[in-house]
N, C-alpha and C positions, 0 to 999 in steps of 0.2 A: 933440274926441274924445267919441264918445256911449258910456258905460259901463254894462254891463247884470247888474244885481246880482239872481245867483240862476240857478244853469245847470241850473233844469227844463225841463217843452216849450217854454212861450210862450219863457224866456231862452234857450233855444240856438233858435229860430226863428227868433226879432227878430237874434240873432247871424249867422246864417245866411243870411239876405234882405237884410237891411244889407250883410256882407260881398260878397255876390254881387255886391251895388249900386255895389260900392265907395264904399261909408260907412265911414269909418274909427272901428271900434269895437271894443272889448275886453269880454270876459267877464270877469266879478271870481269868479272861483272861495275856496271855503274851505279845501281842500283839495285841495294842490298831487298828491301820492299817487294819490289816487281820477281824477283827469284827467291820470295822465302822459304816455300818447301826445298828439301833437301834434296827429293826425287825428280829426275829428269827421264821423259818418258819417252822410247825411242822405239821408232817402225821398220822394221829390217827388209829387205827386199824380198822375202819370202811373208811379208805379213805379220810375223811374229813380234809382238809388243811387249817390250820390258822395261822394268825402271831401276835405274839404278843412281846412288850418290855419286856426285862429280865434285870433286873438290873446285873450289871458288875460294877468289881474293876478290876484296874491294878495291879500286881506284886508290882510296885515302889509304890505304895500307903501306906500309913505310919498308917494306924486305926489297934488297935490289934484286932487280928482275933477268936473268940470263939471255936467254933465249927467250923470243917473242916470237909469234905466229898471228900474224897483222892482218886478222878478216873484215874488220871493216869497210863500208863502200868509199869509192876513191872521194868523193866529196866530203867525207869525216875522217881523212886520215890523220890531217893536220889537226882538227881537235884534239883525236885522238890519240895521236906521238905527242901533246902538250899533255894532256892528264895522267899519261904515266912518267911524265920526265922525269919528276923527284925521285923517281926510282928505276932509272939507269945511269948506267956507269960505263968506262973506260973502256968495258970488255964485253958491253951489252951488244948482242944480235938481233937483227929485224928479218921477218921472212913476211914479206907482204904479198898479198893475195888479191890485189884491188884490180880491177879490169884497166886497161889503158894503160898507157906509159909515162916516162916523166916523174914517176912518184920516189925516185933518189931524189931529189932535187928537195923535197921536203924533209922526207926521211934524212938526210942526211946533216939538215939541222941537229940531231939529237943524237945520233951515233956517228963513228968513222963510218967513210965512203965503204972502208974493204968489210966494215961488218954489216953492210946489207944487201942482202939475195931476193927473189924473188919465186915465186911459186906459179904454175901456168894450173888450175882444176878441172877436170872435167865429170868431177863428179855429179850428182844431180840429190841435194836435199830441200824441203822446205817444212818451214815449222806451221804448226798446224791454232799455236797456243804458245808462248812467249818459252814455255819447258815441253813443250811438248812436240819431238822432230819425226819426221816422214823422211826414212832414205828411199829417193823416187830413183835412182840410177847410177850403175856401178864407174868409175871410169878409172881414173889415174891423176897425179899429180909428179907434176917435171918441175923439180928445184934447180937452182942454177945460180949462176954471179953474172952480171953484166961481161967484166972483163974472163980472161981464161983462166978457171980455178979449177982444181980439187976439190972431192967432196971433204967437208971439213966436221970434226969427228965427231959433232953432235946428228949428224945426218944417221948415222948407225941406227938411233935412237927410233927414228921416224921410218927408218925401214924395217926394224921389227914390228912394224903393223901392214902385214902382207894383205888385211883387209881395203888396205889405204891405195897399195900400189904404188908408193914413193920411190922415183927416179931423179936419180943425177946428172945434169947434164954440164959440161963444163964450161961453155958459153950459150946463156939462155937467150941471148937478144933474137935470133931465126927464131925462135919457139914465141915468145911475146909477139913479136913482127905479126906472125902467122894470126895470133889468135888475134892481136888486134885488126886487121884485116878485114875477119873473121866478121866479131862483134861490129866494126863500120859501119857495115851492111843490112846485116841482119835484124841488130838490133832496133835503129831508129826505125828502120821501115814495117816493123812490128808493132812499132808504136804511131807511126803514122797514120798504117791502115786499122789499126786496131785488130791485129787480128794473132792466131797461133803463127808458129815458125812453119808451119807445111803451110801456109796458104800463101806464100811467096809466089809458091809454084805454079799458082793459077796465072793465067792469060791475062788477066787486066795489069797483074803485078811484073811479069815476066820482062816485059820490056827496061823498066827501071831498073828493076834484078839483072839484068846482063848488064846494062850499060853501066852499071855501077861496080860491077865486078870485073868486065874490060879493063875500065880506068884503074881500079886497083891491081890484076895482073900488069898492066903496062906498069905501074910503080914501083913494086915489088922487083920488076926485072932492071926497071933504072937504079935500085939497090943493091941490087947482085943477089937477091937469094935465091936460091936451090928451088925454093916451092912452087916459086913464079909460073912457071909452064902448069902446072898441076892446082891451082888457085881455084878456077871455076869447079873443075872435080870437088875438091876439098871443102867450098863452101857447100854445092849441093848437099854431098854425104850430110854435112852438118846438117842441113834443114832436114831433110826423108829422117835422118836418125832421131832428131828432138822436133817431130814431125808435131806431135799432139802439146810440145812446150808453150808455153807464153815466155817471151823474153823479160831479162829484169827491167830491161829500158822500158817495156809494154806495164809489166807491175809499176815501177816508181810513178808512170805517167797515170797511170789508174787510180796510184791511192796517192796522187799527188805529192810526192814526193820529191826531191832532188834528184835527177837522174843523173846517170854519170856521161852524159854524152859530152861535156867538157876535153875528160877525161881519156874517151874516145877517138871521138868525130874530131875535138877540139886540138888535142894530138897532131891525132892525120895531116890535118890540112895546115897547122901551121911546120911537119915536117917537108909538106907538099910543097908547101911556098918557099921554106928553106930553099930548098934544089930546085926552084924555077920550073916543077913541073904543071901542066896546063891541067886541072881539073874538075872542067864544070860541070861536073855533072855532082861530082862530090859537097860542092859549094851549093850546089843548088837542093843537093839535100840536108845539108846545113840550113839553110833560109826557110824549107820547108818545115821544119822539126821546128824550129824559132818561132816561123807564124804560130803555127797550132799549140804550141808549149811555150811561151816564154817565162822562163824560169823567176823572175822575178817581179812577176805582175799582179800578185796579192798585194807583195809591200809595196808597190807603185801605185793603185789604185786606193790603197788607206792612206797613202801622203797625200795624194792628188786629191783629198775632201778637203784638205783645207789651203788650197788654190784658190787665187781671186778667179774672176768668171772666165777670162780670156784664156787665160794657163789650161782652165780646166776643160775650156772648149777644144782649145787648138790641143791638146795632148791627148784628151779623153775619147773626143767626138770628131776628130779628123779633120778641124776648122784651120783656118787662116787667119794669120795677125794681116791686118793693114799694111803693105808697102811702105819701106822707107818710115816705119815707127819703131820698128826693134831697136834695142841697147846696142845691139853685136852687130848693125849692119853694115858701121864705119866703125867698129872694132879693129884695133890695131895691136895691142899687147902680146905681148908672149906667154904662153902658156895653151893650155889645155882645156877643153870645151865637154863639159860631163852633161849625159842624159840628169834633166832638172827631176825626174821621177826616182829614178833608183842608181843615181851617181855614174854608172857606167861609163868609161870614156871614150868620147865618140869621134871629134876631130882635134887637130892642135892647128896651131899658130901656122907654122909651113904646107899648110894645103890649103888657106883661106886667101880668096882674092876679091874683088871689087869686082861683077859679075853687072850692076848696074841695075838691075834686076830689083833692088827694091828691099831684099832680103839677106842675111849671111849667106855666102857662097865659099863651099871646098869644093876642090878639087878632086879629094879622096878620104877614104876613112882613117881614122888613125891607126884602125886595126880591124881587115874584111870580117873580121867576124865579130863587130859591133853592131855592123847593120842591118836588117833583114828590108828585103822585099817585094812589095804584093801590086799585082796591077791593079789601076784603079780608074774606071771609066765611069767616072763620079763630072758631073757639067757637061755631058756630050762631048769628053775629054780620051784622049789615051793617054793614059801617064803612069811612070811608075813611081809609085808610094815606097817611103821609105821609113821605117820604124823600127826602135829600138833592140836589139834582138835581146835583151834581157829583159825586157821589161813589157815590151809592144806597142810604150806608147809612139804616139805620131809627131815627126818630125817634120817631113815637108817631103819633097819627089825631088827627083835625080834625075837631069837631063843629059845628052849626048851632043851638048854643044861647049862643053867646056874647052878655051882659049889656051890650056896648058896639054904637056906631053896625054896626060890621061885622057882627053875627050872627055871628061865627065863635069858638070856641075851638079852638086850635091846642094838644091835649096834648098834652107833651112829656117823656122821660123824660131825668135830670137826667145819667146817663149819657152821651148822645148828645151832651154840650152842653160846650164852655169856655169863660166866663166873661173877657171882655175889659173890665176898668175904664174910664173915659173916665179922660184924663189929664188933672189938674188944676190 
C-alpha cells in the first residue's frame, strides 16, 4: 500500500494517477469533515472532468504505514512526520516532495537515513475546491537517494503509472541542486514583483534576473556540477515554459501564507557561506523578500499591544530609547539576545562590545539572516536601519565604524532585545 500524506495538488494527483493505474493507495487526510464526500473530482489535461473514490485514512488511524509519499510544503513537514509517527516502523519509507533542501535532517528524526528518498516534480496541478483538482501541465517526476542507490522495489509500483512519468535516478543531489537553483530565483522575485514567471523577462526585472543567476552559475561551478555552464539557458526555458504560472512563493505571499523561502533562499545562502562564497546579490534578495514579507509579523505586532509605550514606540514606530538608559548597554553576561517581538535570535554575547555610543553594540549578527535592511533618511540622516527579518520590528541602524575585524557596529536599542543566559 503506497500512502500519500497531504491531500494538496501534487497529493490528490499522485492519488489520482496511482488509482487510475490501479495502484493500490490511500490518502492520509487530517480532517475527516473537510473531505466527507467520497468523490474526488479531477480535470485532465484534455478538459475531461471525472469523479471518482479515493481511498483515504485518517491521521488517528493506528495500521503502520509502508511507504509514504510526503507532499506537504516544506514548512509543515515536521508537523507532519510527528502526526503520523505512531504509525511508522522499522521498515517505514519516506519520499518527500517538499521544495528546498535539508529536509533529511527532519525526516530522519522518524525513519533510518537509508529509508529516505526524495522526489524532484514538475508536474503542474492545482485544486480549484479542497476535492476538487485541475491537472494544469504534464511533466515528470525524478526519484532518487541522496547517496548512490538502486531503485528499490517499491519504485516498480510508481512506475506502472506511465501517466506519472516516474524516473530513477541513483544519486539525486545534481537533480535537487538544479531545481533549487531554479526555485532561488524565480520564485522570491515572483513574489517580490508581484507578478506571473514570464514577466521576469521584462527590462525593469532583467537586470536583477541576470545578476542573480551569474551568482548562482558561478556557485554551481564552485560545486562541480555538470549544469553550471548551461544554468542561465535552464532557468530561462523555465520561465518562457511556465510563462503564464504564478509561482507558489507568489501564492503563499498572496494568501498569506508560510512561504517556503526558509527552505529555499534560506538553504542557499547558508550553503553559500559554508564554502566562503561571496554573494551579494543573493543576500540582498533575501533582505528584500524579508522587508516586504516578514514572516512573522502578525504574532509580533498582537504581542506588541501589550508593550509599555517605549517598547512599543521604539519597535512598532521606528523610535529611539534615550542614550545610556537601556538594561543591555553595560550588559556583560553570556548568552544570547532574542528579537523582544517574536523570539528570534539576533546577537550573542561574542559580538557585543562597549561602542560608547550610548546603546548595545555588536559587531555582527548571530546569524546573516536574522537581520534585514532598509535605508533610512529619516532626521536629514543617511543611515541604515536595521530590522528583524522575521518579524520587521525595529531595532536600531548599523554603522561602518566598528573597532573589530568586521568594521560594522550593529546599534541596538535595549528595548528591542531579550536577554537569554547561557545555561550553566
Amino acid at each position: 500500500m503506497i500512502s500519500i500524506l497531504g491531500a494538496g495538488a501534487i497529493g490528490q494527483l499522485l492519488a489520482h494517477k496511482l488509482t487510475d493505474a490501479s495502484v493500490e493507495c490511500q490518502l492520509i487526510v487530517s480532517d475527516s469533515d473537510k473531505y466527507a464526500s467520497p468523490d474526488w473530482q479531477f480535470r485532465d489535461l484534455d478538459q475531461k472532468v471525472s469523479s471518482k473514490h479515493l481511498q483515504t485514512t485518517c491521521l488517528q488511524d493506528s495500521s503502520p504505514l509502508e511507504l509514504v509519499l510526503v507532499c506537504v510544503k516544506a514548512s509543515q513537514l515536521s508537523d507532519a512526520l510527528e502526526s503520523i509517527k505512531h504509525r511508522l516502523h522499522d521498515q517505514s519509507q519516506l519520499v518527500l516532495f517538499q521544495n528546498g533542501m535539508g529536509h533529511e535532517k527532519e525526516a530522519s528524526q522518524y525513519v533510518a537515513e537509508h529509508n529516505i528518498f526524495f522526489a524532484s516534480n514538475t508536474h503542474g496541478a492545482y485544486r480549484e475546491s479542497p476535492q476538487k483538482l485541475v491537472y494544469a501541465g504534464a511533466g515528470k517526476i525524478v526519484v532518487g537517494a541522496l547517496e548512490h542507490q538502486s531503485a528499490p522495489e517499491w519504485f516498480s509500483q510508481l512506475q506502472s503509472t506511465p501517466a506519472l512519468a516516474f524516473e530513477w535516478i541513483d544519486n539525486i543531489q545534481p537533480i535537487l541542486w538544479r531545481k533549487l537553483l531554479i526555485n532561488a530565483v524565480v520564485n522570491p522575485l515572483t513574489a517580490i514583483h508581484r507578478c506571473k514567471n514570464g514577466a521576469l523577462l521584462k527590462e525593469e526585472h532583467r537586470p536583477q534576473l541576470l545578476a542573480l543567476i551569474n551568482e548562482s552559475r558561478q556557485f554551481a561551478q564552485s560545486m562541480g556540477f555538470q549544469f553550471a555552464e548551461d544554468l542561465k539557458a535552464i532557468i530561462f526555458d523555465v520561465i518562457e515554459q511556465t510563462a503564464d504560472n504564478y509561482s507558489s512563493m507568489y501564492q503563499d505571499v498572496m494568501a498569506e501564507h508560510v512561504t517556503e523561502i526558509d527552505a529555499i533562499n534560506g538553504y542557499l545562502l547558508d550553503q553559500m557561506q559554508a564554502s566562503s562564497f561571496h554573494a551579494p546579490h543573493h543576500w540582498a534578495l533575501w533582505n528584500q523578500f524579508h522587508i516586504l514579507y516578514p514572516p512573522l509579523k502578525e504574532q509580533a505586532e498582537a504581542k506588541a499591544r501589550n508593550f509599555d509605550e517605549l517598547t512599543y514606540h521604539v519597535t512598532q514606530q521606528h523610535g529611539t530609547e534615550r542614550p545610556f538608559t537601556g538594561q543591555y548597554n553595560m550588559h556583560q553576561e553570556k548568552g544570547v539576545y532574542r528579537c523582544i517581538c517574536c523570539n528570534s535570535v539576533l546577537f550573542d554575547d561574542s559580538g557585543k562590545f562597549d561602542s560608547g555610543c550610548g546603546w548595545p553594540s555588536f559587531d555582527r549578527a548571530q546569524n546573516n539572516k536574522a537581520i534585514a535592511y532598509r535605508v533610512d533618511n529619516s532626521h536629514n540622516m543617511h543611515r541604515i536601519e536595521i530590522l528583524c527579518a522575521q518579524c520587521g520590528s525595529h531595532l536600531g541602524h548599523v554603522f561602518e565604524d566598528g573597532p573589530t575585524e568586521t568594521g560594522q557596529r550593529f546599534c541596538v536599542n535595549s528595548v528591542s532585545l531579550n536577554f537569554e543566559p547561557t545555561n550553566k
